[in-house]
C-alpha positions as CSV (number, residue, x, y, z in Angstrom):
1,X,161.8,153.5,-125.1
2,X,162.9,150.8,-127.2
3,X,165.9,150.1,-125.4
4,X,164.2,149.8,-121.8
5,X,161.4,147.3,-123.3
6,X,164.4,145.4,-125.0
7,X,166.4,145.4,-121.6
8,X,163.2,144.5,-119.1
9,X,162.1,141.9,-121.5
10,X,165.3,140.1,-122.5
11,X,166.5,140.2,-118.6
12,X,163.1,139.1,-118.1
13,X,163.4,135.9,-120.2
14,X,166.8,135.2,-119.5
15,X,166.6,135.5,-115.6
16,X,163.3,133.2,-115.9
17,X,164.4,130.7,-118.0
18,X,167.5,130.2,-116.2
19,X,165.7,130.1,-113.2
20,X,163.3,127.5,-114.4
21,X,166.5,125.5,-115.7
22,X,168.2,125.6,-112.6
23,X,165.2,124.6,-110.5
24,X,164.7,121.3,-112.8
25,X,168.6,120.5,-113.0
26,X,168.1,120.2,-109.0
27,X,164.1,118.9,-108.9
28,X,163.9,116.9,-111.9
29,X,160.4,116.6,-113.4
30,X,157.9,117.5,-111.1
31,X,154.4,116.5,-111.0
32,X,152.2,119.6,-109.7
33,X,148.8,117.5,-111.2
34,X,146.4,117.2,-108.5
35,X,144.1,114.1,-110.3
36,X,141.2,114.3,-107.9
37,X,140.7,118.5,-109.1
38,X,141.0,117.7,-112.7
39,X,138.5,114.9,-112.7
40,X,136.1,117.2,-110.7
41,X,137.0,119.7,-113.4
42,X,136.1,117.2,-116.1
43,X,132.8,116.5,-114.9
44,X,131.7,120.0,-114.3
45,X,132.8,121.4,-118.2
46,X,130.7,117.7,-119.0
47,X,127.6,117.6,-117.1
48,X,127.5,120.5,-114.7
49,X,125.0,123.1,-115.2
50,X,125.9,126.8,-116.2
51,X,126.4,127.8,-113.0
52,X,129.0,125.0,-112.4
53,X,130.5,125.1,-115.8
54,X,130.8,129.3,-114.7
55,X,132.0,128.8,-111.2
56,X,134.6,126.3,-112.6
57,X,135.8,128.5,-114.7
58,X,136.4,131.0,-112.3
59,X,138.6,128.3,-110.0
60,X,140.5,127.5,-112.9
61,X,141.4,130.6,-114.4
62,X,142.5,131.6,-110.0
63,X,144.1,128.5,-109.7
64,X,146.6,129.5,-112.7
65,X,146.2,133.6,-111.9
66,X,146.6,133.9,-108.4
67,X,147.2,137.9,-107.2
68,X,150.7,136.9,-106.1
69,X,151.6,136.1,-109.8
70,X,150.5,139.8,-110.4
71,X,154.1,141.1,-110.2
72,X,155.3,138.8,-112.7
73,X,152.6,139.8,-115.4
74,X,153.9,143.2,-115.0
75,X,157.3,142.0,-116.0
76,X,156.0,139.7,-118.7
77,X,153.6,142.1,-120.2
78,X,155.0,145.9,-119.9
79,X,157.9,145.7,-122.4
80,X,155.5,144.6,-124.6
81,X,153.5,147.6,-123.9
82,X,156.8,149.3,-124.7
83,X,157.7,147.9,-127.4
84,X,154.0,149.3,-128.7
85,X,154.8,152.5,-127.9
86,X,157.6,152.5,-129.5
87,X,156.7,151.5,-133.0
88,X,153.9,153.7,-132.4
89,X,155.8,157.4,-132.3
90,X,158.0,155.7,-135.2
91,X,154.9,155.2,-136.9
92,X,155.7,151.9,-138.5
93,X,152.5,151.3,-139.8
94,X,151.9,154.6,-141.4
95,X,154.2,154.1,-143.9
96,X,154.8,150.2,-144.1
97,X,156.9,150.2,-147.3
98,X,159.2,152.7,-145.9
99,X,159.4,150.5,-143.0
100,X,159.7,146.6,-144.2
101,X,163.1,145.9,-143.9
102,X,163.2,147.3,-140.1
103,X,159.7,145.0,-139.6
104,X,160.6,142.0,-141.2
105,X,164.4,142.3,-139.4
106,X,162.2,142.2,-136.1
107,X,159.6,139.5,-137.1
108,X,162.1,137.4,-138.0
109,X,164.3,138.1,-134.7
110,X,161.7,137.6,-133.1
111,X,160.7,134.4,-134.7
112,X,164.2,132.8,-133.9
113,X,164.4,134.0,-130.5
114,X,160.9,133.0,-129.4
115,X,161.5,129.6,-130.9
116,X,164.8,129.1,-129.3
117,X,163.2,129.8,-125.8
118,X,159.9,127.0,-126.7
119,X,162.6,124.7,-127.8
120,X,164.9,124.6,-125.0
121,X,163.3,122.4,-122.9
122,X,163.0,119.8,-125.3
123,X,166.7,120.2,-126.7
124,X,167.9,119.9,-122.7
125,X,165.5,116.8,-122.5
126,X,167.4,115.0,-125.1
127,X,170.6,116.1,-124.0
């Protein structure tokens, strides 16, 4: 189990982020801000009643969730599910001091990884 989570998630990340990488190395930076949405947006969460304020809401959280992207929050979110299950039959948390060293080893892995992957963008910026 902990080896398929490992495998779907790091292909995962790598596939995606070299995917988003190659896509700005031929793009650039793209602008995908529609102005005339956000200003509408602004005014509803500012003076639009509840039902606006609800309504908006509901557009925005579509606009970023649409049902196509539901295949890719399968890939994004079942290792993780795996990953649970995993340290779940190995009962991690039953007996935490027997297990520190193996949850520290993967907080801190996971610490370095996830902050190489946030900081690539900006390292490739500079470069």
């Amino acid at each position: 189990m902990r080896n398929w989570a490992l495998s779907l998630w790091s292909s995962w990340a790598f596939g995606s982020t070299v995917l988003m990488w190659l896509m700005w190395k031929m793009s650039g930076d793209v602008d995908f801000s529609e102005p005339e949405l956000a200003k509408q947006a602004i005014a509803n969460y500012q003076q639009g009643t509840w039902e606006q304020i609800f309504t908006q809401r509901a557009y925005d959280w579509l606009y970023v969730n649409s049902l196509t992207q539901a295949f890719i929050f399968i890939l994004t979110i079942f290792p993780f599910f795996l990953f649970g299950a995993f340290i779940a039959k190995e009962k991690w948390f039953h007996d935490v001091n027997r297990h520190r060293p193996t949850i520290r080893k993967w907080c801190i892995g996971s610490l370095i990884v996830g902050m190489a992957f946030k900081w690539l963008p900006y390292i490739e910026k500079i470069s």
